[in-house]
C-alpha positions in Angstrom: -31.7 -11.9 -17.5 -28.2 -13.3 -16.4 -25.6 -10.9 -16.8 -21.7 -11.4 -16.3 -19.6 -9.0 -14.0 -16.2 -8.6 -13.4 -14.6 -7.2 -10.5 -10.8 -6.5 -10.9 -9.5 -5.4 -7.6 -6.1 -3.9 -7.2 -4.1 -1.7 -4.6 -3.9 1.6 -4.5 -1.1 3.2 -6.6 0.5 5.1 -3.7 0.6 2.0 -1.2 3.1 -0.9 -1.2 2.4 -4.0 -2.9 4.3 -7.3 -0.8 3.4 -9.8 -3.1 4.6 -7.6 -5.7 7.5 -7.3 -4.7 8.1 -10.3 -3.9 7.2 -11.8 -7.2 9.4 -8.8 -8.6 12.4 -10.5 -6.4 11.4 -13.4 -7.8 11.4 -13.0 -11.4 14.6 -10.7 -10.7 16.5 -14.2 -9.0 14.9 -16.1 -12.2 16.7 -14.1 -14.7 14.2 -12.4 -15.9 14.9 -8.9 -16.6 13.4 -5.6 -17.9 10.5 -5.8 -15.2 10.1 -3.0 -13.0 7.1 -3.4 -11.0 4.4 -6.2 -10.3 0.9 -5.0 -8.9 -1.2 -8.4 -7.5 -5.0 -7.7 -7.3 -7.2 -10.4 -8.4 -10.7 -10.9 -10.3 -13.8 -11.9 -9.5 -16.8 -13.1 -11.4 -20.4 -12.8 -10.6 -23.8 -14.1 -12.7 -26.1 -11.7 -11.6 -30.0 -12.1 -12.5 -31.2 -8.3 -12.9 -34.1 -7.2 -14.7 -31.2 -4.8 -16.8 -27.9 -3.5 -17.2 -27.9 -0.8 -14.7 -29.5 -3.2 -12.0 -27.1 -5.7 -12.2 -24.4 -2.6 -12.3 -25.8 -1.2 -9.0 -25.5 -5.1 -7.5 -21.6 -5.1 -8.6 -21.2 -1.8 -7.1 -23.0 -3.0 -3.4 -20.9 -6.4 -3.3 -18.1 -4.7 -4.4 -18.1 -1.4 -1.4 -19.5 -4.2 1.1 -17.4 -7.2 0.5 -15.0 -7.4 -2.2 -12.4 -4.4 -2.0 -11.7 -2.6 0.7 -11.6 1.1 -0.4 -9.1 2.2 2.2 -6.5 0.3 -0.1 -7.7 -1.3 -3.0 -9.5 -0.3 -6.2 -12.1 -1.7 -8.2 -13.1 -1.7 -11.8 -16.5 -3.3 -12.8 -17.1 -4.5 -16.5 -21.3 -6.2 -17.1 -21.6 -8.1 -20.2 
C-alpha cells in the first residue's frame, strides 16, 4: 500500500524564531495589526509504500529523527493517511 505522511516541523516554543519575527515586523510595517507572534516551520510530504499503517508510521518517525527536524530545536508532528 501507498500511504500519505505529513511532517510539520516547527521550533521549539522556548527558542527564538528570526523569520518570525521578521515576518511579525513585516506585517506590523504593513498595517496589519492584532498579530502577536509568527512561528515559521514548514511541511513535508512523503508516499511511503508499507505493508501497514504502523510501518509506514515507524518510516516517518526514522526520516523524521535522521533528516528532517533536528530535535535540538525543532519539533515534529506526523499525520499517515
Amino acid at each position: 500500500m501507498i500511504f500519505t505522511a505529513q511532517i510539520k516541523v516547527m521550533p521549539l516554543k522556548n527558542l527564538l524564531d528570526p523569520q518570525g519575527k521578521a515576518v511579525l515586523g513585516g506585517l506590523a510595517n504593513l498595517g496589519i495589526t492584532g498579530i502577536s507572534d509568527v512561528r515559521i516551520g514548514k511541511q513535508i510530504e512523503l508516499s511511503i509504500e508499507a505493508e501497514n499503517e504502523t510501518v509506514a508510521r515507524e518510516k516517518s518517525e526514522d526520516a523524521a529523527k535522521k533528516l528532517l527536524a533536528n530535535q535540538v530545536m525543532e519539533m515534529y508532528e506526523i499525520t499517515i493517511s
